[in-house]
C-alpha positions as CSV (number, residue, x, y, z in Angstrom):
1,X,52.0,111.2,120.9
2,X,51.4,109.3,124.2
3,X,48.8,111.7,125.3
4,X,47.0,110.4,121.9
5,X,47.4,107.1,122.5
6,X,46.6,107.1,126.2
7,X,42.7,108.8,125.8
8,X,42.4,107.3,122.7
9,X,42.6,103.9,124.6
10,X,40.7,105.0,127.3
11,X,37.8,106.1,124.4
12,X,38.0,102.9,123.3
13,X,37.0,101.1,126.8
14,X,34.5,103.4,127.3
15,X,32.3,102.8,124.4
16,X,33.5,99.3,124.7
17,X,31.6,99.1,128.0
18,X,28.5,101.0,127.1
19,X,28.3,98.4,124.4
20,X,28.7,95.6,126.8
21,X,25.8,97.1,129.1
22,X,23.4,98.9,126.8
23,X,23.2,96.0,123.6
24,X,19.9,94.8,122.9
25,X,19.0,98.6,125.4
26,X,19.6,100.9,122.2
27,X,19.1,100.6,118.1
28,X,21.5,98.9,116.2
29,X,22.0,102.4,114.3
30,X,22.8,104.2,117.7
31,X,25.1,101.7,118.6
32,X,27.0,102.1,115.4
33,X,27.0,105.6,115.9
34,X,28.7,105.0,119.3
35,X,32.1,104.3,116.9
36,X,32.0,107.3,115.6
37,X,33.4,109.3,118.5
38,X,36.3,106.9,119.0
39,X,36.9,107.4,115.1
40,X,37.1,111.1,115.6
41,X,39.3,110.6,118.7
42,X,41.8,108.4,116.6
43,X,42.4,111.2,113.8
44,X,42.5,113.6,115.8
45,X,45.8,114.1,117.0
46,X,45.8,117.1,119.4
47,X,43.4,117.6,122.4
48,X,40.7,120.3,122.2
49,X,41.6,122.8,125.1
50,X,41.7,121.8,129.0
51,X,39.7,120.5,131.7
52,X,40.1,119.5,134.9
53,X,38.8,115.8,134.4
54,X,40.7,115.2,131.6
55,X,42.2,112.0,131.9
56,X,45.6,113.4,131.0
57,X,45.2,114.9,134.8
58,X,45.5,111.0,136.0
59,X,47.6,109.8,133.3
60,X,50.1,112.7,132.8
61,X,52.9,111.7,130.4
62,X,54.7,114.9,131.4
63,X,55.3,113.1,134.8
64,X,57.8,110.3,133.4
65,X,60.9,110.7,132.4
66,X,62.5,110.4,129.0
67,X,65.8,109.1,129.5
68,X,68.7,109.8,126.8
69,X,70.0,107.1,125.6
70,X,72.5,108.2,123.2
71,X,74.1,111.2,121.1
72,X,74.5,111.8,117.9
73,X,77.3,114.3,116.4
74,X,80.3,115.9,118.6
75,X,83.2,115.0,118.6
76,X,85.1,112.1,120.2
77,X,87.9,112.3,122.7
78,X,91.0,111.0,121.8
79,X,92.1,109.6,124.8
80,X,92.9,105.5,125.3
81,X,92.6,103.2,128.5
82,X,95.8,103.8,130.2
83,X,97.2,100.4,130.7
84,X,97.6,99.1,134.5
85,X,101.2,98.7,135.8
86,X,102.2,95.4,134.4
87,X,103.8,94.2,137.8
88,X,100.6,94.3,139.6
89,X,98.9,90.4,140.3
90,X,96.3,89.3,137.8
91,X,93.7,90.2,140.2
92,X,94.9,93.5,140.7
93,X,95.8,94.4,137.2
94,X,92.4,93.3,136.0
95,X,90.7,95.8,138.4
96,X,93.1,98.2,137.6
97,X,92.1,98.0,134.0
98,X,88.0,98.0,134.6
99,X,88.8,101.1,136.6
100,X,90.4,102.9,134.2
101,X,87.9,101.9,131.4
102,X,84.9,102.9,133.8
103,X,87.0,106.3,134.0
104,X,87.2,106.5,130.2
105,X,83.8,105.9,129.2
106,X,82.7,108.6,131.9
107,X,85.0,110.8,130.4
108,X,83.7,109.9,126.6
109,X,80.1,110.5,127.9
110,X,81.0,114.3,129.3
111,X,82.4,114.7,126.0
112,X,79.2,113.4,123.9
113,X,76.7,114.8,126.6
114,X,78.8,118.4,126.0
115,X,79.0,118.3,122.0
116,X,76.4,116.1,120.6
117,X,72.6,116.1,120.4
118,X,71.4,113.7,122.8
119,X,68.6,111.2,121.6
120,X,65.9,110.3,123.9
121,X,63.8,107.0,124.2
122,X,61.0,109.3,123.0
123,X,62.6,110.1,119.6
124,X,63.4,106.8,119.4
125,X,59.7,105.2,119.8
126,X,58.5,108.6,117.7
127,X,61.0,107.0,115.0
128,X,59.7,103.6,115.4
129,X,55.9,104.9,114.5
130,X,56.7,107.0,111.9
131,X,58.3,103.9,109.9
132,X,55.4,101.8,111.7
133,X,52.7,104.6,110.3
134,X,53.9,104.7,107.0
135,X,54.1,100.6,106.7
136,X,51.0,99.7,107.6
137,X,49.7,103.0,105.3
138,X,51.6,101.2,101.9
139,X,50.5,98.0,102.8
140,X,47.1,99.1,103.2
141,X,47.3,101.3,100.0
142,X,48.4,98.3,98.0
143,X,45.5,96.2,99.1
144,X,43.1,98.1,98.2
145,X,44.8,99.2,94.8
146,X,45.2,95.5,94.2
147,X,41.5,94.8,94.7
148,X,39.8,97.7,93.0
149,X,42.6,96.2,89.7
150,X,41.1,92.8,90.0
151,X,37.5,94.2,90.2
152,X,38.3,96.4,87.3
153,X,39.4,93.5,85.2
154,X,36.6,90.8,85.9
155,X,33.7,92.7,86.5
156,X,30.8,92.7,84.0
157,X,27.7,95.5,84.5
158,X,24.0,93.9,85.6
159,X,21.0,96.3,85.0
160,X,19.0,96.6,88.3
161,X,15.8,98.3,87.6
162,X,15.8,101.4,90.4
163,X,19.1,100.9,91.9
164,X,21.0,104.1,92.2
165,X,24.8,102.6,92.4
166,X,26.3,101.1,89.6
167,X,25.7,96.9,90.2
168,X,28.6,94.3,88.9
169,X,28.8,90.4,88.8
170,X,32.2,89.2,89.7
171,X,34.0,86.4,90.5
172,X,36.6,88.1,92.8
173,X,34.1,88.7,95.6
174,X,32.8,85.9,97.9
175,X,29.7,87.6,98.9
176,X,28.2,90.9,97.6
177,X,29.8,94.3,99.0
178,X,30.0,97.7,98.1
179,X,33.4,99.4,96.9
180,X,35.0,102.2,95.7
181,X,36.2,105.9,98.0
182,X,34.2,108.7,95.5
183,X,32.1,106.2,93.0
184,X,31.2,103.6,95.2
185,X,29.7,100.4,92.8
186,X,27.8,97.3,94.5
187,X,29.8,93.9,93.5
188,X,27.4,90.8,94.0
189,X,29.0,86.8,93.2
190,X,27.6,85.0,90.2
191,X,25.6,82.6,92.7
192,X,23.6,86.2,94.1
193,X,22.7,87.7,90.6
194,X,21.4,84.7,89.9
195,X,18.8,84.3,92.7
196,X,16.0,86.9,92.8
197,X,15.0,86.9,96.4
198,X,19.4,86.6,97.3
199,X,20.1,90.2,95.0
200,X,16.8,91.7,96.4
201,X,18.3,91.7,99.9
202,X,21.7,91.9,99.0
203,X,21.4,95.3,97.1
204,X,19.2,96.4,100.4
205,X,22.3,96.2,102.1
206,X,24.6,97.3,100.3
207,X,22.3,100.6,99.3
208,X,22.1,100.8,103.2
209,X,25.6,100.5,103.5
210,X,26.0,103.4,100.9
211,X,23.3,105.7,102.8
212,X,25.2,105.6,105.9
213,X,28.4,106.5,104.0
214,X,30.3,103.3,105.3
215,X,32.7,103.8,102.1
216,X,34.1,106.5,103.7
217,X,33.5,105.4,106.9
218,X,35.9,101.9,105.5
219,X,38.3,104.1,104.3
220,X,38.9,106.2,107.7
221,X,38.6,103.2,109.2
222,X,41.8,102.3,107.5
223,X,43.5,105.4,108.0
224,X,43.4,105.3,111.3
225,X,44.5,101.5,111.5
226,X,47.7,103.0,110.1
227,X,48.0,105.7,112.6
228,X,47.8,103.3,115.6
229,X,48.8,100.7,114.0
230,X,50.8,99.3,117.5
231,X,47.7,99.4,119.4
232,X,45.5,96.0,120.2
233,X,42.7,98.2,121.1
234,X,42.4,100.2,118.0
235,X,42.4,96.7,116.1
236,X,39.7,95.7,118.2
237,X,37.7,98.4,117.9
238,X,37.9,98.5,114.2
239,X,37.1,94.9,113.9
240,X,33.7,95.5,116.4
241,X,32.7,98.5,114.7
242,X,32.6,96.9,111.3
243,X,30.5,94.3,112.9
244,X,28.2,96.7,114.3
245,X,27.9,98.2,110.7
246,X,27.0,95.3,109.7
247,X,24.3,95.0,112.1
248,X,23.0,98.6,111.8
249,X,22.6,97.4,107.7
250,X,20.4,94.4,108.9
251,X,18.3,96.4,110.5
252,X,18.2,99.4,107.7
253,X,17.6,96.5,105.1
254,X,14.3,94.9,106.5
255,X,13.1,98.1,106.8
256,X,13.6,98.9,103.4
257,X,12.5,95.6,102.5
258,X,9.5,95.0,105.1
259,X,8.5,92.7,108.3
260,X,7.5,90.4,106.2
261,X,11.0,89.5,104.6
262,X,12.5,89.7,108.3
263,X,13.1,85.5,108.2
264,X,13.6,85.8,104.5
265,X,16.5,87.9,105.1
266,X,18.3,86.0,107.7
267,X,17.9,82.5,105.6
268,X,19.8,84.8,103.0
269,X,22.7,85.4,105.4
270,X,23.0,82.3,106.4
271,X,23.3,81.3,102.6
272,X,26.0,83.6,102.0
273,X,28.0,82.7,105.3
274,X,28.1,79.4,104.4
275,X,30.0,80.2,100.6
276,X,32.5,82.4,102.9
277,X,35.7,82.0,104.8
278,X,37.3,84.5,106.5
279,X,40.5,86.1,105.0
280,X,43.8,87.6,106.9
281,X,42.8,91.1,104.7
282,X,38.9,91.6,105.5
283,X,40.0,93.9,107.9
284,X,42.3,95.5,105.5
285,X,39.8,96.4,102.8
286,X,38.4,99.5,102.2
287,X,34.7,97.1,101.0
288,X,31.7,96.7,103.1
289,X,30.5,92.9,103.0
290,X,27.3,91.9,103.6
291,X,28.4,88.4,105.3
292,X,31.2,88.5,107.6
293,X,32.9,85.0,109.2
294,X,30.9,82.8,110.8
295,X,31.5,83.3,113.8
296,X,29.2,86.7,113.6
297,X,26.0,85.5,112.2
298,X,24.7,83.9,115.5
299,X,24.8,87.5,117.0
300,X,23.3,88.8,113.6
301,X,20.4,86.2,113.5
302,X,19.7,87.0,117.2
303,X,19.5,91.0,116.5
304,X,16.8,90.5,113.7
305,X,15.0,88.6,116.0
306,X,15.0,90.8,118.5
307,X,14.4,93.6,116.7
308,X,16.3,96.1,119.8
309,X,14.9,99.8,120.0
310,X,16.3,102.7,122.0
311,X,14.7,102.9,125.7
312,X,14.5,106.3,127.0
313,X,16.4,105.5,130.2
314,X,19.3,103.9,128.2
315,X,19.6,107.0,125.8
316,X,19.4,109.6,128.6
317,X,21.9,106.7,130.3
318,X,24.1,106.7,126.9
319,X,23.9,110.2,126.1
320,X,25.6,110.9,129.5
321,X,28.1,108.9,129.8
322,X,29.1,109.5,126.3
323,X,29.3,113.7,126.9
324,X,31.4,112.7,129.5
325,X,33.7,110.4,128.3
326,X,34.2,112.9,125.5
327,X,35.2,115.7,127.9
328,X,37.5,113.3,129.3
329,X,39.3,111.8,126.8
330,X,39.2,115.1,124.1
331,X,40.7,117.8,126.5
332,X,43.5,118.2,127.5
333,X,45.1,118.1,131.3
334,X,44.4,121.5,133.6
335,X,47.4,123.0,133.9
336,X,48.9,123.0,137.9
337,X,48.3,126.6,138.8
338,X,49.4,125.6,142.6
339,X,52.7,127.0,142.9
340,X,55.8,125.1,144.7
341,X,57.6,125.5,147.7
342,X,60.2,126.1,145.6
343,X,58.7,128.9,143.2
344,X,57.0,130.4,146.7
345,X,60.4,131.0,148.0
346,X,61.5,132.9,144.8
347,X,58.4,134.9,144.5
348,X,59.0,136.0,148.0
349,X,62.9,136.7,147.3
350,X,61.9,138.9,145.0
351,X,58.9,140.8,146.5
352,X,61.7,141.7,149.2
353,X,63.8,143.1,147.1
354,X,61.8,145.1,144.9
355,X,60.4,146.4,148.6
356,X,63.7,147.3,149.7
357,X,65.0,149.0,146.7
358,X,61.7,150.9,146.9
359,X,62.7,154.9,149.0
């Protein structure tokens, strides 16, 4: 479990730095990609064989100790607190009676540590995320239910011409998004079905959204949200990578669409920013959306006009580092095959024996 946590962490900083470093270096679509690994890393929750530079060689969590800190079962000794002699001073009969308490709770913990099953802070935290896991997985489970309900109920059909997902007008939908695990359906607002050039692009992205699979991409997303649900990182990550998503669809749109509606398009975002405010369960939901909060369209605006394409040097750069951090994060620690001065002695011992008792 820690050994899951720990590379899946350090996965996380990695691609969080080739980000950083190669943005504006590589395509959008390749830096959405980059999420991917870190996906994988996250669901999966064993390590694929050994190397020696995994980072489970650093950060071995076989080196610390688990400490008990109870038992559970046994039985309990009958035995009291003898009682001090009553003539001693106060002084002295108080010290008496903390001695002879310390003595019985030593005694009581022979006892438990003899007869009962000890419980280790390890059990205890693997306890914690289990009822942590399965939390956050209902909660998540009952937004998502609750949403696909309220779609169900207010959604009426719009014939697009050409469009191969199912397109709805709702009210329950602040911008247009695309929903739904194994019939996905494109939901657009009243305000977008209304305005020619707004549906055009918005059923760009969301069709782009559907090509790259980002339903099922939303919904592993969420999954693994539930899995490492205690971890800032993995919280961070999801929010970025839907934000990169966002920003591979950009760029998949005007492509479907054409240079010419590159301005077009970003007036468009900004029109559907300004109708949106953020909500505590965006990150929650299962739904692509074509305008996040605003504090995401400046970057968004900046990317169409940039217009980023992969350099050679930064692939060869990305494609590197990325094989690398894979090795280091998905295998597991070498095993020490250098043998103790301790386990040296007894192999000696018993090569000397066996040569004695040799004729």
């Amino acid at each position: 479990m820690i050994e899951w946590a720990v590379t899946s962490s350090v996965l996380i900083l990695v691609v969080l730095a080739l980000r950083r470093l190669l943005m504006g270096r590589i395509s959008l679509r390749l830096q959405y990609g980059l999420w991917v690994l870190v996906l994988l890393r996250l669901l999966v929750p064993v390590s694929l064989g050994t190397t020696a530079v995994s980072v489970l060689n650093i950060a071995d969590p076989a080196r610390f100790p688990d400490p008990v800190v109870g038992y559970v079962g046994g039985h309990t000794i009958q035995s009291s607190i003898s009682e001090p002699d009553p003539s001693l001073s106060q002084e002295e009969w108080q010290a008496q009676y903390e001695q002879n308490q310390a003595q019985w709770q030593t005694e009581l913990d022979a006892d438990q540590a003899e007869n009962g099953t000890a419980i280790t802070l390890g059990t205890v935290l693997l306890g914690i995320w289990t009822v942590g896991a399965v939390s956050m997985g209902l909660w998540l489970l009952w937004v998502n239910v609750h949403f696909a309900q309220r779609l169900r109920r207010s959604r009426v059909p719009l014939a697009v011409e050409g469009c191969s997902r199912p397109v709805y007008v709702t009210g329950e939908v602040q911008t247009p998004c695309l929903f739904g695990l194994f019939q996905p359906s494109i939901y657009v607002t009243e305000e977008a079905a209304a305005d020619e050039t707004v549906l055009r692009h918005s059923l760009a992205h969301e069709l782009t959204h559907y090509r790259q699979k980002d339903h099922i991409w939303s919904a592993l997303r969420c999954v693994a949200l539930a899995l490492h649900w205690y971890n800032p990182l993995v919280w961070l990550a999801v929010a970025l990578s839907k934000r990169d998503g966002e920003l591979s669809c950009d760029a998949g749109a005007v492509k479907v669409l054409g240079e010419d509606e590159r301005i077009p398009y970003g007036r468009t975002l900004v029109s559907l920013v300004a109708q949106r405010s953020l909500r505590p369960g965006d990150l929650l939901s299962c739904s692509t959306s074509m305008a996040e909060g605003k504090g995401s369209i400046q970057e968004r605006i900046a990317q169409l006009v940039k217009r980023p394409q992969t350099k050679k040097t930064a692939l060869i750069a990305l494609v590197c580092v990325a094989a690398l951090a894979v090795v280091f994060t998905f295998g597991g620690g070498a095993q020490d095959r250098t043998p103790s001065r301790e386990g040296f002695l007894s192999s000696l011992e018993d090569a000397q024996s066996v040569s004695l008792s040799l004729p």
